[in-house]
C-alpha positions as CSV (number, residue, x, y, z in Angstrom):
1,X,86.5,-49.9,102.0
2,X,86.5,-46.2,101.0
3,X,89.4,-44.6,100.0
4,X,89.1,-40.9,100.6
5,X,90.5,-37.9,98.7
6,X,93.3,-36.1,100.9
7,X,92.9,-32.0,100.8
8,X,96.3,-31.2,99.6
9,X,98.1,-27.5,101.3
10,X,96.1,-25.0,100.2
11,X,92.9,-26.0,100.7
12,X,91.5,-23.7,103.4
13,X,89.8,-26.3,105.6
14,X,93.2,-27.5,106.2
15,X,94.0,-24.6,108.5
16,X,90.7,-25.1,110.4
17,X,90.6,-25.9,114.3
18,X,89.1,-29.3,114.5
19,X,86.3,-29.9,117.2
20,X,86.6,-32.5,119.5
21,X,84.6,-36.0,119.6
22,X,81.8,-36.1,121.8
23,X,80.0,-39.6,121.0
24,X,82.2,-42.7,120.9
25,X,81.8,-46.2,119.7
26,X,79.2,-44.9,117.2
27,X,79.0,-46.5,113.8
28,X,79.8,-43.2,112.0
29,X,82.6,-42.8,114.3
30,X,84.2,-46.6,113.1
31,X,83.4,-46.0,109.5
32,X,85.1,-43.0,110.0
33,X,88.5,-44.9,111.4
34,X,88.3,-47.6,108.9
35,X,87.9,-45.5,105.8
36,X,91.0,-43.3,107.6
37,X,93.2,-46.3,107.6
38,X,92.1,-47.1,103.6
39,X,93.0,-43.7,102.5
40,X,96.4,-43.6,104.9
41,X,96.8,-47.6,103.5
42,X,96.4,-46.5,99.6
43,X,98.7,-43.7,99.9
44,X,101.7,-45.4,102.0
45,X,101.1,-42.8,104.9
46,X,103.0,-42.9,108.1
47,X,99.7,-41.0,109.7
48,X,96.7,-38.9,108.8
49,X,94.3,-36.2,110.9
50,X,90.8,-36.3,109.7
51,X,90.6,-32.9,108.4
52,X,92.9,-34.3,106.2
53,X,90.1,-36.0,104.4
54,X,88.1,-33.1,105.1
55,X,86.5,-34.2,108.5
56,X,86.4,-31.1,110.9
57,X,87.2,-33.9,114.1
58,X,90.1,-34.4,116.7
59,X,90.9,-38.1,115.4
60,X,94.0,-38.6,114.4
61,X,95.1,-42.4,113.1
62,X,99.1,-43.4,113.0
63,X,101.5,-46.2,112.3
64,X,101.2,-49.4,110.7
65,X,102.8,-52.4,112.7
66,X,105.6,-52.6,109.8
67,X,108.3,-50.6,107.8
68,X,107.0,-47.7,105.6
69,X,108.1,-47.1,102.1
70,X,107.7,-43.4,102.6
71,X,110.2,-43.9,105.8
72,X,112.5,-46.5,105.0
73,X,114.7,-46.6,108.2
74,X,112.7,-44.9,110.6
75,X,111.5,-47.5,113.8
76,X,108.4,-49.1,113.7
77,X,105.7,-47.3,115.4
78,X,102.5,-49.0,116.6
79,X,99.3,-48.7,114.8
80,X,97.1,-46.1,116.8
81,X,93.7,-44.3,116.6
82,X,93.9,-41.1,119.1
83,X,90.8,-39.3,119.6
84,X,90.9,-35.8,121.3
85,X,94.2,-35.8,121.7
86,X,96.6,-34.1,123.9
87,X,100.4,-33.3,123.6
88,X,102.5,-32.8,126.7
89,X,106.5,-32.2,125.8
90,X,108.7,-33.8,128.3
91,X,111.9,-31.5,128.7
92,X,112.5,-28.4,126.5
93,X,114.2,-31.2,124.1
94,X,113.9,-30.6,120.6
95,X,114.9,-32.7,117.9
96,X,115.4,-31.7,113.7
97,X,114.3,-34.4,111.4
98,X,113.1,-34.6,107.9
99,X,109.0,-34.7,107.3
100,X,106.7,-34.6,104.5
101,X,103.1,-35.1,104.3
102,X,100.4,-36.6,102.5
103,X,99.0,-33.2,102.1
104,X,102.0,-31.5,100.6
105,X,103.2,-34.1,98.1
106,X,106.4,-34.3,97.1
107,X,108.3,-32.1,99.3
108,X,110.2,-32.7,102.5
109,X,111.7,-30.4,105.4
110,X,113.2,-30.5,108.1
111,X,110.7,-29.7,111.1
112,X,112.1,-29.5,115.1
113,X,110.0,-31.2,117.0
114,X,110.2,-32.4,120.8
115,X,112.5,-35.4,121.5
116,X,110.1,-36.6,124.2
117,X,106.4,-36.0,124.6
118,X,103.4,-37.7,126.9
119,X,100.1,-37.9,124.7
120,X,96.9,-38.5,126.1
121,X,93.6,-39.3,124.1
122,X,90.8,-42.0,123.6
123,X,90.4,-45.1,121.5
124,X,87.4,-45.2,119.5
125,X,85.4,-47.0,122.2
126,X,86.4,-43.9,124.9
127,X,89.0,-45.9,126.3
128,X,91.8,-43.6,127.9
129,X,95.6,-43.9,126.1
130,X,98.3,-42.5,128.0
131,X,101.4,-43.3,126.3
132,X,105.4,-41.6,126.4
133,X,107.4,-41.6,123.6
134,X,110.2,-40.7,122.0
135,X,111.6,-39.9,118.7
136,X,110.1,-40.9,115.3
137,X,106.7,-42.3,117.4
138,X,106.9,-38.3,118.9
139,X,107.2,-36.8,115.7
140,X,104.2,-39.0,114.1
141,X,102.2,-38.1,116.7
142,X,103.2,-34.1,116.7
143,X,102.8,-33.8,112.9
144,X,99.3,-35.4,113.0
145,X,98.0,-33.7,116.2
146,X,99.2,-30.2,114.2
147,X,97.0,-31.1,111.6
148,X,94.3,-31.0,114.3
149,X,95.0,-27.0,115.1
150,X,95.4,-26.1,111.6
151,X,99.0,-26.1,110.9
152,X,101.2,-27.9,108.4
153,X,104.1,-29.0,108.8
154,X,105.7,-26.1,106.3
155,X,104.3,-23.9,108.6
156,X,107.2,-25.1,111.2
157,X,110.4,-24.8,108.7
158,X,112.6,-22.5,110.4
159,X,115.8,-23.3,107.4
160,X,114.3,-23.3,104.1
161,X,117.8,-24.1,102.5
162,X,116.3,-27.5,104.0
163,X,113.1,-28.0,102.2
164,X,112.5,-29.2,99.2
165,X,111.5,-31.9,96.5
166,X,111.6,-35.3,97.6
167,X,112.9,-36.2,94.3
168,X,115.8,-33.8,94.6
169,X,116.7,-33.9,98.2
170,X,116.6,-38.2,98.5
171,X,117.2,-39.3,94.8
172,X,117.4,-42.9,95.7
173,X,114.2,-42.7,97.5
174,X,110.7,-42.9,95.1
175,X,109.6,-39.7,94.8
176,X,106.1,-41.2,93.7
177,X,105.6,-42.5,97.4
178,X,105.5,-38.9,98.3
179,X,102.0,-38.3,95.8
């Protein structure tokens, strides 16, 4: 088990492009996922994108199979390695909704994202996933993939007058869980 350090905004290799797999079910690539779900594990995370850790790769590892402390009443949403991933919107949809990130500790905003989305991708192994989803599994999977192309999700505020410290904007909710 290796809990990784997460690059926190600011960090320029955050706003790199990451480059896509090109060997799967390698050792180093399975390492790689397990050390992912550690580091998402030890920090409460609903996702994380491996140039999160620093890891210049299109993996991108979300969900946990149970409620999140950092999202108290959003839906369950299953546990999921995507490699190479690829977002298609579904209608012109769009849906606001609070984020933060595991990268910008203790803040939230709220980001629009698209209600309904088709992703497609690979499992560690090169197996294809084609999944459609909706709502909080859509945003997951859009905040994480962003990550992927260099963008955080500040980067997508279009209301500032709706971002802010976690500690400030949801009193009730512990404001540690965002570190």
């Amino acid at each position: 088990m290796t809990v990784h350090t997460i690059l926190k905004m600011g960090d320029p290799r955050l706003l790199r492009v990451a480059q896509p797999v090109t060997e799967f079910d390698t050792d180093d690539l399975h390492w790689l996922v397990r050390d992912m779900f550690d580091t998402m594990a030890a920090a409460n995370g609903a996702g994380l994108a491996a140039p999160q850790i620093g890891v210049d790769l299109q993996l991108v590892i979300f969900g946990t199979d149970a409620p999140n402390p950092r999202y108290p009443d959003a839906p369950i949403v299953p546990r999921t390695v995507l490699v190479n991933p690829v977002i298609e919107p579904l209608g012109a949809e769009e849906e606001e909704g609070w984020e933060g990130c595991l990268s910008v500790p203790g803040l939230r905003g709220v980001v629009p994202r698209w209600k309904k989305i088709r992703y497609t991708g690979f499992d560690p192994f090169g197996e294809p996933i084609d999944r459609v989803v909706e709502g909080f599994h859509a945003r997951v999977v859009q905040h994480e993939c962003d990550h992927l192309q260099g963008v955080l999700y500040p980067m997508r505020v279009r209301d500032f007058s709706r971002f802010g410290f976690t500690e400030v904007l949801f009193p009730g909710l512990d404001a540690g869980e965002d570190d």
